[in-house]
N, C-alpha and C positions, 0 to 999 in steps of 0.2 A: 607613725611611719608604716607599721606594720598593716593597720588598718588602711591606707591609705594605697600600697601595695597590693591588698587583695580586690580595694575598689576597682584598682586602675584593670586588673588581671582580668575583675568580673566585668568591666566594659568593655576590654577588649577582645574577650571571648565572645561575649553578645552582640559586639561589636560585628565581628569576622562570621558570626553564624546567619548575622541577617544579610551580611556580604554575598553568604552562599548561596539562601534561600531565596533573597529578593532581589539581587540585582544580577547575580552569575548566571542564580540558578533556572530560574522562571520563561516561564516564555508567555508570561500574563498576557501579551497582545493577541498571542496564537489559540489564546484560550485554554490553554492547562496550565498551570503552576505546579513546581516543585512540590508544594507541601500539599498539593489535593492527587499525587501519586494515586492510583489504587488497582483491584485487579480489575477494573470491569465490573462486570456481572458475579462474580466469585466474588466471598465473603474472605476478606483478609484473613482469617486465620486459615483457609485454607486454598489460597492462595498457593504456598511450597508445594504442596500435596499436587496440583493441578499440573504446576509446572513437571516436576517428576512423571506425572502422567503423560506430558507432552512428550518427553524423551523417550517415554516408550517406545510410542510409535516408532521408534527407527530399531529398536530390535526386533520389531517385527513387520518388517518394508512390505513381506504380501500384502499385509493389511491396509496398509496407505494405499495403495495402488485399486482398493477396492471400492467404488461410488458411494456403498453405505458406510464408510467409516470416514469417510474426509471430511466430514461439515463438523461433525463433532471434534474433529481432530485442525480443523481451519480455525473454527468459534473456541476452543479453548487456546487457542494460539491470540484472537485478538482479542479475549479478553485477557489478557499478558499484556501486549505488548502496547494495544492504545493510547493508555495515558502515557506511556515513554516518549512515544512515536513523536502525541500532538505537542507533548512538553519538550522534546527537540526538535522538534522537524518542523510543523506545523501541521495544517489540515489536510494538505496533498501528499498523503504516504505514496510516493512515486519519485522517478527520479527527474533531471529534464537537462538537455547539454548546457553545458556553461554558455552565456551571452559577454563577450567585452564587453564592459562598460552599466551591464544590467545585475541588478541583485540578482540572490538565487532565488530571490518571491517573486520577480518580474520575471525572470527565466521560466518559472516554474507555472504561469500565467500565462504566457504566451504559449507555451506546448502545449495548454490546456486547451488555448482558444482555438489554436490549429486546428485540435478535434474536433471542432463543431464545425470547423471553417471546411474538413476535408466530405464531411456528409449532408451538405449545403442544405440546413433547414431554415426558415421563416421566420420571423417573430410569431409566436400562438402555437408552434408545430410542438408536437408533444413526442419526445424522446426519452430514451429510455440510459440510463447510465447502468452499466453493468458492472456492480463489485463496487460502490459509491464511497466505503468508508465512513468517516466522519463529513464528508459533502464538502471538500475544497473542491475539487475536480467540480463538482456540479454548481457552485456559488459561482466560481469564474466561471463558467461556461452560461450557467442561465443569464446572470447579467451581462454579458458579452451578444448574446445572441438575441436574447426577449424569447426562446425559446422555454417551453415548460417543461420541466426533466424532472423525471419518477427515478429516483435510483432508490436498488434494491442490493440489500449488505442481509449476509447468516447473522448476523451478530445482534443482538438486541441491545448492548451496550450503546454501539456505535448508532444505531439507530437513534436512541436518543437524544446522544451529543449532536449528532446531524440535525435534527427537528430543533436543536436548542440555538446550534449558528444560523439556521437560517432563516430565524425568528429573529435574533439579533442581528444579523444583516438586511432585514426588511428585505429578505426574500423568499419568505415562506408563500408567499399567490405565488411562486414560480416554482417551488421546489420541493417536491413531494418524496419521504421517504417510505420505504416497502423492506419488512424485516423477512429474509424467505431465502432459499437455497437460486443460486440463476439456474441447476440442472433442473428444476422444476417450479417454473416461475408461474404466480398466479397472478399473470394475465390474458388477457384474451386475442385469440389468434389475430393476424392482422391489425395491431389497435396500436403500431406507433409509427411514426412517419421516420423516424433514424433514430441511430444508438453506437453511443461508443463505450469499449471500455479500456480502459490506462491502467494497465499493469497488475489487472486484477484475475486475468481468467488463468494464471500460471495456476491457478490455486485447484483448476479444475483434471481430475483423474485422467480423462478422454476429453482432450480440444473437440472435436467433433462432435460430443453432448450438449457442452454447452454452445458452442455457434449453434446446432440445430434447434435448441431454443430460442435463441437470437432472430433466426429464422424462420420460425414459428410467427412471433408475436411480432414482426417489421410487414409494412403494408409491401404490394409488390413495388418495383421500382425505387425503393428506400433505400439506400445507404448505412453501415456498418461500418467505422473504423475500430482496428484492436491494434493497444503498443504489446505486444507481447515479448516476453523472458525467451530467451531463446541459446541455447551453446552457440557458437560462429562456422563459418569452417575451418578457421583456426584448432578448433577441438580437436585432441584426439583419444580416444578413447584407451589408446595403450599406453597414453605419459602419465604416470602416478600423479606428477604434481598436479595436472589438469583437473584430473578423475577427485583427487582431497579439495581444491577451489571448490570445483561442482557440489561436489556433496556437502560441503560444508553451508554454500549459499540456501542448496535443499532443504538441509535440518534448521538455520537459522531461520525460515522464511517459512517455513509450513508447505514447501510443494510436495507433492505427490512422484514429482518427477521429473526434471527441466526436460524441455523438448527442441532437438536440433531445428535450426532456420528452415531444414528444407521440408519440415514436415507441416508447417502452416497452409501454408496454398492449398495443397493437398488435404487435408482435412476439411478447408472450406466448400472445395470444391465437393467433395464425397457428400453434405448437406445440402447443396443445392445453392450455394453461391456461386456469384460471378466474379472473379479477381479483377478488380479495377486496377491497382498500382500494389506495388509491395516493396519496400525498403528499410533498410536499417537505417532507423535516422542518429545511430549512435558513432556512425562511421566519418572519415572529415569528411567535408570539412567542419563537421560539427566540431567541439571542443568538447573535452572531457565529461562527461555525467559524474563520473567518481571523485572531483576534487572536493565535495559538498565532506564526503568520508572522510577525507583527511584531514581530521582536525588531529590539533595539536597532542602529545601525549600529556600536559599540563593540564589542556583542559579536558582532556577523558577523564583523569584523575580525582579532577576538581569534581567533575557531575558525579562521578562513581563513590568517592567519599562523602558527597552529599547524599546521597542514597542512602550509604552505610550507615550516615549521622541519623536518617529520616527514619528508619528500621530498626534502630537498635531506640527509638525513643519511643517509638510507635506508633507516628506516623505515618507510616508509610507499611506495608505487609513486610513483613521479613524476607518474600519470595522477592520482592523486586529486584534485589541485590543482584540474584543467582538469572535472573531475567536481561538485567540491565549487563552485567557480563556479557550473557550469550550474544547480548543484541552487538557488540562492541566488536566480540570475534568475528561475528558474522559479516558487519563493516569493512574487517581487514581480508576477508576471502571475496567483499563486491570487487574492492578495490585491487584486488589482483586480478580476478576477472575481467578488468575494464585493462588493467595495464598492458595483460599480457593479448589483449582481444580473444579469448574463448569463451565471454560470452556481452552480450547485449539484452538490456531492460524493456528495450525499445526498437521492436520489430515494428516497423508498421504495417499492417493487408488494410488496406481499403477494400468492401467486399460492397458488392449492389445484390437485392433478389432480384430474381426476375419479373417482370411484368406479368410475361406468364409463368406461371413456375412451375418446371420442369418436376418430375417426379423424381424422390429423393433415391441415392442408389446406396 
């Protein structure tokens, strides 16, 4: 009986762990699993070390704020946070408004396709994705359009998970990845018919460096759409609780420094853009961006204690634990963000070069 007791105990255990790892825990369709966890690019054992470096950064905020210290300070962030991201979220690290009646992967598909749809490229026109990630944003969008999209990501991790789905989605003839900083992107002036980027250029010190790259390397009369992270007018900068939301989304997220709504236009413009349209598409009548965030406190629990299980056996780095936290809190300050409207993911500027173009001031 005794014997029979500890059979039932030890299949029950094994039982409940493959529960966790393979059917809770996984997001095998999205392409990362629970137990292939890792840092990226960083070596698992130093892994904690990296993270602790990350928090530096915010003891010493001049630093952020300063061009040469963000790529280093962007790229040790995703090699953090990647394999979380694509093991909860999937390949499109962005947000996108809830749709009635549509998943959050068809929600997330459609605001993809928008992009392409708002900087009206061709099938064969070669566009540039800016801040690509693992290439969700560029898979939807190449095969939605037949257009050929170069996206360029700091991270050399993400780079090769990108080269790897797009090999397995039979869309590597459409979709080229470039491992490179976008403040100084190697390519050549004039050499892409449009470019968008989703929710990627928050990461950048000065908006107006990187559009002037953007601006650079777009032929004249080409099209630029960016969603960009933005405070609302909602914000204000003397309510404490605003000012902790804020910062908290900063330190979770790796910005340099969120930037108010009204300061888009204007930057584009000072590069030599033309404002086509600009809008918050997070306002109604869209529906909430933030409901994807509230997930249940059962199942945070559930991924967070799988974690602990995958770290403490050694699968997983020990850091993920202290990662997989922060990512969670940082969920709970989107999500008051969104509640309370001071701030939006998804500004949109639609910007054109000019035909001729004006000189830059």
């Amino acid at each position: 009986m005794d014997s029979l007791s500890l059979f039932c105990t030890g299949a029950l255990l094994a039982g409940g762990l493959y529960w966790f790892v393979c059917v809770l825990g996984p997001a095998e369709q999205k392409g990362k699993r629970a137990v292939d966890l890792s840092g990226g690019s960083i070596s698992a054992e130093k892994v904690r070390d990296n993270y602790k470096q990350y928090w530096s950064f915010f003891r010493r905020p001049k630093e952020i704020e300063t061009a040469e210290k963000v790529p280093d300070f962007v790229d040790t962030f995703y090699n953090l946070v990647t394999d979380i991201y694509e093991w909860g979220w999937g390949q499109s690290f962005h947000f996108s408004p809830s749709i009635p009646g549509k998943s959050h992967r068809d929600a997330t598909r459609l605001h993809e396709e928008m992009a392409v749809d708002l900087i009206d490229v061709k099938p064969g026109d070669r566009i540039l994705d800016v801040g690509c990630g693992v290439g969700g944003p560029m898979r939807a969008i190449a095969a939605h359009s037949q257009a050929k999209v170069v996206g360029i990501t700091i991270n050399d991790y993400q780079v090769n998970r990108a080269r790897m789905h797009n090999k397995k989605a039979g869309l590597d003839s459409l979709c080229e990845v470039v491992c490179g900083n976008f403040l100084e992107m190697p390519f050549q002036d004039n050499s892409f018919d449009g470019a968008y980027s989703i929710e990627a250029t928050c990461h950048a010190p000065k908006l107006e460096d990187v559009y002037a790259e953007v601006f650079r390397v777009l032929k004249p009369g080409s099209l630029y759409v960016s969603y960009e992270w933005v405070t609302t007018e909602k914000y204000r900068a003397d309510n404490p609780e605003h000012v902790e939301v804020i910062q908290g989304i900063e330190r979770g997220d790796a910005l340099p420094g969120l930037r108010s709504y009204s300061d888009i236009a204007e930057a584009a413009k000072k590069v030599g853009f033309e404002v086509v349209k600009e809008k918050d598409l997070a306002k109604p009548p869209s529906l909430p961006w933030w409901t994807r965030l509230k997930m249940g406190r059962i199942a945070y629990w559930r991924n967070h204690i799988l974690v602990i299980v995958l770290a403490a056996i050694g699968i997983a780095p020990k850091g993920t634990v202290d990662v997989h936290d922060m990512l969670f809190k940082t969920a709970d300050y989107l999500t008051r963000g969104g509640d309370s409207g001071i701030f939006s993911p998804m500004h949109m500027i639609l910007l054109r070069k000019p035909k001729e173009g004006p000189s830059k001031s």
